[in-house]
C-alpha positions in Angstrom: 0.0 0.0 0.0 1.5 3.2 -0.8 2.2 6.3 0.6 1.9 7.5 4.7 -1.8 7.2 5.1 -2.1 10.0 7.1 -0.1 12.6 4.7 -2.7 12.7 2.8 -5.7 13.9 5.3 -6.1 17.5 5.7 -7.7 19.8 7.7 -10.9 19.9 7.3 -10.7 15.4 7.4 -9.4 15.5 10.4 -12.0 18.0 11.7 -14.9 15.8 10.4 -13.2 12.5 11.9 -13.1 14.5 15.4 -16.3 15.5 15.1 -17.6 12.1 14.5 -15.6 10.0 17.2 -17.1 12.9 19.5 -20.6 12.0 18.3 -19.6 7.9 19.2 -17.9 8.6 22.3 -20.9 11.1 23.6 -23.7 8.1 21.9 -21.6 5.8 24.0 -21.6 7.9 27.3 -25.4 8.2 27.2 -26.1 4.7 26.3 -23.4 2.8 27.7 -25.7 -0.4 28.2 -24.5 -0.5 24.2 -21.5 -2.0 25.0 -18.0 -1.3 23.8 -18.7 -3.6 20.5 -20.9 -0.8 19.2 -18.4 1.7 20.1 -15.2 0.3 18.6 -17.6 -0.7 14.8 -18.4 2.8 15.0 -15.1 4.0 15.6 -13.3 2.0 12.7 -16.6 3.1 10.7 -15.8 6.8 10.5 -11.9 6.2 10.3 -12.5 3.8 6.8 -15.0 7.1 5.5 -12.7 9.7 5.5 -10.0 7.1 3.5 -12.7 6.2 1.4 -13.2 10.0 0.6 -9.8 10.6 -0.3 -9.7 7.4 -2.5 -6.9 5.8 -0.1 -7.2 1.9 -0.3 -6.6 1.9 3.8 -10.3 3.1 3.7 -11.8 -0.4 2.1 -9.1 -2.5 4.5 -11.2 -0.9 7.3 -14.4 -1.3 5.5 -13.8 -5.0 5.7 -12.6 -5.0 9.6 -15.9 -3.0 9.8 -18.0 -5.7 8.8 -17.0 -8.2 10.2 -17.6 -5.9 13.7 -21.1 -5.3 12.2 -21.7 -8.8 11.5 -21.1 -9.9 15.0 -22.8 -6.7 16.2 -26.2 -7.5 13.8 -26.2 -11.3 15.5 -26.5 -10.0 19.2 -29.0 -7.8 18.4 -31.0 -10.3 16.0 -30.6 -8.9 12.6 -29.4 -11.5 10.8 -30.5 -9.8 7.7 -27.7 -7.4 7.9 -25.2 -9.7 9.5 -26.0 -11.9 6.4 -25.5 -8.3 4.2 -22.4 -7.6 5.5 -20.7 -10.5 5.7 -22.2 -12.3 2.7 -21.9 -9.3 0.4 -20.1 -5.8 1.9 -17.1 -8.1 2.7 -16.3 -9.8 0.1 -16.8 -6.3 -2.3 -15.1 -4.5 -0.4 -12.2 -7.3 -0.6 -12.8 -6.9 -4.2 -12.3 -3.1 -4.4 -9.4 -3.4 -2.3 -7.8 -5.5 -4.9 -9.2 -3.3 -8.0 -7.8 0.1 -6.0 -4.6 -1.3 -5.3 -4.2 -2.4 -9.1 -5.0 1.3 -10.1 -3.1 3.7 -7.8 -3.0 7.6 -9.1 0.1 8.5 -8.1 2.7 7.9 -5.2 0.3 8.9 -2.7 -1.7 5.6 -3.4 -5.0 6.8 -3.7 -7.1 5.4 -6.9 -7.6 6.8 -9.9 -11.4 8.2 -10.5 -13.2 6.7 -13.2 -15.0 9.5 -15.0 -17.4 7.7 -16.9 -19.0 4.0 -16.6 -18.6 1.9 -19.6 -21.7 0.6 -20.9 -21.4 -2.9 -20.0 -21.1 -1.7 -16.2 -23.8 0.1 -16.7 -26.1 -3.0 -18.0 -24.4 -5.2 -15.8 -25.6 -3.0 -12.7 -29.4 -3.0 -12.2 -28.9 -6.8 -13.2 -26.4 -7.9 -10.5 -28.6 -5.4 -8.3 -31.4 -7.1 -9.0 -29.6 -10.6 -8.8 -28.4 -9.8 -5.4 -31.8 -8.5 -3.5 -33.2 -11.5 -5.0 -30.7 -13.8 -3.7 -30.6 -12.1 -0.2 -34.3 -11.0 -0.1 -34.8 -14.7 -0.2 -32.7 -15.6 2.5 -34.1 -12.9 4.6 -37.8 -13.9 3.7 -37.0 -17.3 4.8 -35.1 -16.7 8.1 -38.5 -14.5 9.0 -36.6 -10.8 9.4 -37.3 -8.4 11.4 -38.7 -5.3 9.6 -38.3 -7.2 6.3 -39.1 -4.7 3.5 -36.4 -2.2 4.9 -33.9 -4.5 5.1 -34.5 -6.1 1.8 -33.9 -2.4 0.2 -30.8 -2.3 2.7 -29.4 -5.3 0.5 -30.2 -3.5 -2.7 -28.4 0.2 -1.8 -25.5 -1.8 0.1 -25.0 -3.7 -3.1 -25.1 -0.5 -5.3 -22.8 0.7 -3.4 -20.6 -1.7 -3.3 -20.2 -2.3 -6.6 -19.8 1.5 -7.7 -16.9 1.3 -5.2 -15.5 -1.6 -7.4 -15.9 0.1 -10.5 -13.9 3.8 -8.8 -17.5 5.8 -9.6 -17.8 9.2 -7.7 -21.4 7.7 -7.3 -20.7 5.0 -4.8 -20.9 7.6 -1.9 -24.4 8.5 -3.2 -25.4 5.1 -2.8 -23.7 4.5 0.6 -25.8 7.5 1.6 -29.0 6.0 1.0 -28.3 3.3 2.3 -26.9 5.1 5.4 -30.6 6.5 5.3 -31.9 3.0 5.5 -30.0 2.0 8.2 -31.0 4.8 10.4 -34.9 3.7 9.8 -33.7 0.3 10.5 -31.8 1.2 13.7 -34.9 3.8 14.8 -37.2 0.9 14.6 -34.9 -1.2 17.0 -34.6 1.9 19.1 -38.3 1.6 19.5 -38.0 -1.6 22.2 -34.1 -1.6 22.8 -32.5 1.7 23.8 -29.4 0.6 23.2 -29.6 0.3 19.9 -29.5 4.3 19.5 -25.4 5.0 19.5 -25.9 2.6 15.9 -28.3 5.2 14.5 -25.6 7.7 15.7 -22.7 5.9 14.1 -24.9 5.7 10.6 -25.9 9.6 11.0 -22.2 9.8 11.1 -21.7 7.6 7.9 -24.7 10.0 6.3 -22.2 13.0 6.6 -19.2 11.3 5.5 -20.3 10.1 2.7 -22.2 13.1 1.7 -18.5 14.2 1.8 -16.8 11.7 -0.2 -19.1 12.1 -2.9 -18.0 15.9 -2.9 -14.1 15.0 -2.4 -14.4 12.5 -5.4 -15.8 14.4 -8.2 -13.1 17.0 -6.7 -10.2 14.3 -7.2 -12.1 13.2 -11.1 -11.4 16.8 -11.7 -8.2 17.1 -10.8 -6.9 14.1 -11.7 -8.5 14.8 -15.2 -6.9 18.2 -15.6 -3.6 16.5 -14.8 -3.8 13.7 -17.4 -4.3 16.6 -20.2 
Protein backbone atom coordinates (compact mmCIF):
# COMPACT_ATOMS: atom_id res chain seq x y z
CA UNK A 1 0.00 0.00 0.00
CA UNK A 2 1.52 3.21 -0.82
CA UNK A 3 2.22 6.27 0.62
CA UNK A 4 1.91 7.49 4.65
CA UNK A 5 -1.77 7.21 5.09
CA UNK A 6 -2.12 9.97 7.14
CA UNK A 7 -0.05 12.60 4.72
CA UNK A 8 -2.69 12.75 2.81
CA UNK A 9 -5.74 13.87 5.29
CA UNK A 10 -6.10 17.49 5.67
CA UNK A 11 -7.74 19.84 7.65
CA UNK A 12 -10.90 19.85 7.27
CA UNK A 13 -10.65 15.42 7.35
CA UNK A 14 -9.36 15.53 10.44
CA UNK A 15 -12.01 18.02 11.74
CA UNK A 16 -14.87 15.81 10.36
CA UNK A 17 -13.18 12.53 11.88
CA UNK A 18 -13.11 14.51 15.42
CA UNK A 19 -16.34 15.53 15.06
CA UNK A 20 -17.63 12.11 14.45
CA UNK A 21 -15.63 10.02 17.16
CA UNK A 22 -17.12 12.86 19.49
CA UNK A 23 -20.59 11.96 18.27
CA UNK A 24 -19.58 7.92 19.16
CA UNK A 25 -17.87 8.65 22.26
CA UNK A 26 -20.94 11.06 23.62
CA UNK A 27 -23.65 8.06 21.87
CA UNK A 28 -21.64 5.76 23.98
CA UNK A 29 -21.58 7.89 27.26
CA UNK A 30 -25.43 8.16 27.16
CA UNK A 31 -26.06 4.74 26.29
CA UNK A 32 -23.43 2.76 27.65
CA UNK A 33 -25.68 -0.37 28.19
CA UNK A 34 -24.52 -0.47 24.24
CA UNK A 35 -21.52 -2.02 25.01
CA UNK A 36 -17.95 -1.33 23.82
CA UNK A 37 -18.75 -3.56 20.50
CA UNK A 38 -20.92 -0.76 19.16
CA UNK A 39 -18.36 1.66 20.11
CA UNK A 40 -15.22 0.28 18.57
CA UNK A 41 -17.56 -0.73 14.76
CA UNK A 42 -18.45 2.76 14.99
CA UNK A 43 -15.09 3.96 15.65
CA UNK A 44 -13.28 2.01 12.72
CA UNK A 45 -16.59 3.07 10.70
CA UNK A 46 -15.85 6.82 10.46
CA UNK A 47 -11.93 6.16 10.33
CA UNK A 48 -12.53 3.81 6.76
CA UNK A 49 -14.98 7.13 5.48
CA UNK A 50 -12.65 9.72 5.55
CA UNK A 51 -10.03 7.12 3.53
CA UNK A 52 -12.71 6.23 1.43
CA UNK A 53 -13.18 10.01 0.63
CA UNK A 54 -9.81 10.64 -0.27
CA UNK A 55 -9.70 7.42 -2.46
CA UNK A 56 -6.94 5.82 -0.12
CA UNK A 57 -7.22 1.88 -0.34
CA UNK A 58 -6.56 1.90 3.76
CA UNK A 59 -10.33 3.14 3.74
CA UNK A 60 -11.85 -0.37 2.12
CA UNK A 61 -9.14 -2.50 4.49
CA UNK A 62 -11.19 -0.86 7.34
CA UNK A 63 -14.35 -1.33 5.48
CA UNK A 64 -13.80 -5.02 5.75
CA UNK A 65 -12.62 -5.05 9.57
CA UNK A 66 -15.93 -3.01 9.82
CA UNK A 67 -17.97 -5.74 8.83
CA UNK A 68 -16.97 -8.17 10.22
CA UNK A 69 -17.59 -5.95 13.70
CA UNK A 70 -21.07 -5.26 12.22
CA UNK A 71 -21.72 -8.80 11.45
CA UNK A 72 -21.11 -9.91 14.97
CA UNK A 73 -22.83 -6.66 16.17
CA UNK A 74 -26.16 -7.50 13.84
CA UNK A 75 -26.17 -11.32 15.47
CA UNK A 76 -26.48 -9.96 19.17
CA UNK A 77 -29.05 -7.82 18.40
CA UNK A 78 -31.04 -10.31 16.03
CA UNK A 79 -30.61 -8.90 12.60
CA UNK A 80 -29.37 -11.48 10.79
CA UNK A 81 -30.48 -9.79 7.73
CA UNK A 82 -27.65 -7.37 7.88
CA UNK A 83 -25.19 -9.68 9.46
CA UNK A 84 -26.04 -11.88 6.44
CA UNK A 85 -25.49 -8.28 4.20
CA UNK A 86 -22.35 -7.58 5.49
CA UNK A 87 -20.65 -10.53 5.67
CA UNK A 88 -22.15 -12.32 2.70
CA UNK A 89 -21.94 -9.31 0.40
CA UNK A 90 -20.13 -5.76 1.94
CA UNK A 91 -17.06 -8.10 2.71
CA UNK A 92 -16.35 -9.80 0.07
CA UNK A 93 -16.81 -6.28 -2.27
CA UNK A 94 -15.13 -4.48 -0.39
CA UNK A 95 -12.15 -7.30 -0.57
CA UNK A 96 -12.78 -6.88 -4.21
CA UNK A 97 -12.31 -3.05 -4.42
CA UNK A 98 -9.41 -3.40 -2.25
CA UNK A 99 -7.76 -5.51 -4.86
CA UNK A 100 -9.22 -3.26 -7.97
CA UNK A 101 -7.80 0.08 -5.97
CA UNK A 102 -4.55 -1.29 -5.26
CA UNK A 103 -4.19 -2.36 -9.11
CA UNK A 104 -4.98 1.32 -10.07
CA UNK A 105 -3.07 3.69 -7.83
CA UNK A 106 -3.03 7.62 -9.12
CA UNK A 107 0.07 8.48 -8.08
CA UNK A 108 2.73 7.92 -5.16
CA UNK A 109 0.31 8.92 -2.71
CA UNK A 110 -1.68 5.62 -3.40
CA UNK A 111 -4.95 6.77 -3.73
CA UNK A 112 -7.08 5.38 -6.92
CA UNK A 113 -7.60 6.77 -9.94
CA UNK A 114 -11.39 8.15 -10.48
CA UNK A 115 -13.22 6.71 -13.16
CA UNK A 116 -14.97 9.50 -14.95
CA UNK A 117 -17.38 7.67 -16.89
CA UNK A 118 -18.99 3.98 -16.60
CA UNK A 119 -18.63 1.90 -19.64
CA UNK A 120 -21.69 0.56 -20.93
CA UNK A 121 -21.40 -2.87 -20.04
CA UNK A 122 -21.11 -1.74 -16.19
CA UNK A 123 -23.85 0.15 -16.67
CA UNK A 124 -26.07 -3.03 -18.02
CA UNK A 125 -24.41 -5.18 -15.83
CA UNK A 126 -25.65 -2.99 -12.75
CA UNK A 127 -29.43 -2.98 -12.18
CA UNK A 128 -28.91 -6.83 -13.15
CA UNK A 129 -26.38 -7.90 -10.52
CA UNK A 130 -28.55 -5.44 -8.32
CA UNK A 131 -31.38 -7.09 -9.01
CA UNK A 132 -29.61 -10.55 -8.81
CA UNK A 133 -28.36 -9.79 -5.39
CA UNK A 134 -31.75 -8.46 -3.46
CA UNK A 135 -33.18 -11.47 -4.98
CA UNK A 136 -30.73 -13.85 -3.71
CA UNK A 137 -30.57 -12.08 -0.21
CA UNK A 138 -34.34 -10.95 -0.12
CA UNK A 139 -34.77 -14.69 -0.19
CA UNK A 140 -32.66 -15.65 2.46
CA UNK A 141 -34.13 -12.92 4.58
CA UNK A 142 -37.75 -13.88 3.70
CA UNK A 143 -36.95 -17.34 4.82
CA UNK A 144 -35.10 -16.67 8.14
CA UNK A 145 -38.49 -14.53 9.00
CA UNK A 146 -36.62 -10.79 9.39
CA UNK A 147 -37.29 -8.36 11.42
CA UNK A 148 -38.66 -5.30 9.63
CA UNK A 149 -38.35 -7.17 6.27
CA UNK A 150 -39.15 -4.67 3.51
CA UNK A 151 -36.42 -2.20 4.87
CA UNK A 152 -33.86 -4.51 5.12
CA UNK A 153 -34.52 -6.13 1.78
CA UNK A 154 -33.91 -2.39 0.23
CA UNK A 155 -30.78 -2.27 2.71
CA UNK A 156 -29.37 -5.30 0.54
CA UNK A 157 -30.19 -3.54 -2.65
CA UNK A 158 -28.39 0.17 -1.84
CA UNK A 159 -25.54 -1.79 0.10
CA UNK A 160 -25.04 -3.67 -3.14
CA UNK A 161 -25.14 -0.55 -5.29
CA UNK A 162 -22.76 0.66 -3.44
CA UNK A 163 -20.57 -1.66 -3.34
CA UNK A 164 -20.23 -2.29 -6.60
CA UNK A 165 -19.77 1.53 -7.67
CA UNK A 166 -16.87 1.34 -5.21
CA UNK A 167 -15.50 -1.58 -7.42
CA UNK A 168 -15.92 0.15 -10.52
CA UNK A 169 -13.95 3.82 -8.83
CA UNK A 170 -17.52 5.77 -9.56
CA UNK A 171 -17.83 9.19 -7.66
CA UNK A 172 -21.37 7.72 -7.28
CA UNK A 173 -20.67 4.95 -4.78
CA UNK A 174 -20.91 7.63 -1.88
CA UNK A 175 -24.39 8.50 -3.17
CA UNK A 176 -25.44 5.10 -2.82
CA UNK A 177 -23.75 4.45 0.58
CA UNK A 178 -25.77 7.51 1.65
CA UNK A 179 -28.98 6.01 1.00
CA UNK A 180 -28.30 3.26 2.32
CA UNK A 181 -26.94 5.06 5.42
CA UNK A 182 -30.56 6.52 5.29
CA UNK A 183 -31.94 3.05 5.50
CA UNK A 184 -29.99 2.00 8.15
CA UNK A 185 -30.96 4.84 10.36
CA UNK A 186 -34.87 3.66 9.77
CA UNK A 187 -33.72 0.28 10.52
CA UNK A 188 -31.75 1.23 13.65
CA UNK A 189 -34.88 3.77 14.83
CA UNK A 190 -37.19 0.91 14.57
CA UNK A 191 -34.88 -1.20 17.02
CA UNK A 192 -34.64 1.94 19.12
CA UNK A 193 -38.34 1.61 19.53
CA UNK A 194 -38.05 -1.59 22.19
CA UNK A 195 -34.08 -1.60 22.84
CA UNK A 196 -32.54 1.70 23.76
CA UNK A 197 -29.40 0.61 23.24
CA UNK A 198 -29.61 0.28 19.95
CA UNK A 199 -29.47 4.35 19.47
CA UNK A 200 -25.41 5.03 19.49
CA UNK A 201 -25.85 2.61 15.92
CA UNK A 202 -28.35 5.16 14.54
CA UNK A 203 -25.61 7.67 15.68
CA UNK A 204 -22.72 5.90 14.07
CA UNK A 205 -24.92 5.70 10.58
CA UNK A 206 -25.92 9.60 11.03
CA UNK A 207 -22.23 9.75 11.10
CA UNK A 208 -21.71 7.65 7.95
CA UNK A 209 -24.69 10.01 6.31
CA UNK A 210 -22.15 13.04 6.56
CA UNK A 211 -19.15 11.33 5.48
CA UNK A 212 -20.26 10.14 2.66
CA UNK A 213 -22.16 13.05 1.66
CA UNK A 214 -18.47 14.21 1.79
CA UNK A 215 -16.76 11.73 -0.20
CA UNK A 216 -19.09 12.11 -2.92
CA UNK A 217 -17.98 15.91 -2.87
CA UNK A 218 -14.10 14.97 -2.35
CA UNK A 219 -14.40 12.50 -5.36
CA UNK A 220 -15.77 14.42 -8.15
CA UNK A 221 -13.13 17.04 -6.74
CA UNK A 222 -10.24 14.26 -7.17
CA UNK A 223 -12.05 13.17 -11.09
CA UNK A 224 -11.43 16.83 -11.70
CA UNK A 225 -8.16 17.12 -10.78
CA UNK A 226 -6.88 14.06 -11.70
CA UNK A 227 -8.51 14.80 -15.21
CA UNK A 228 -6.85 18.17 -15.56
CA UNK A 229 -3.62 16.48 -14.84
CA UNK A 230 -3.76 13.72 -17.37
CA UNK A 231 -4.30 16.56 -20.17
Amino acid sequence: MKGNPFQILSRFDYLLWGCSVLVVLGSRMLYPESGLLPMIASLIGVTALIYMAKGHPMGQLLTIVFSLFYGVISYFFRYYGEMLTYLGMTLPMAVVSLITWLRNPFDQSGTVTVRQKLSARMILCMPVLTAAATAVFGGLLAWLHTANLPVSIVSVTTSFLAAYLTACRSPYYALAYAANDIVLIVLWVLAARTDASCIPMIACFGMFLLNDCYGFLSWKRRAGQQQERAE
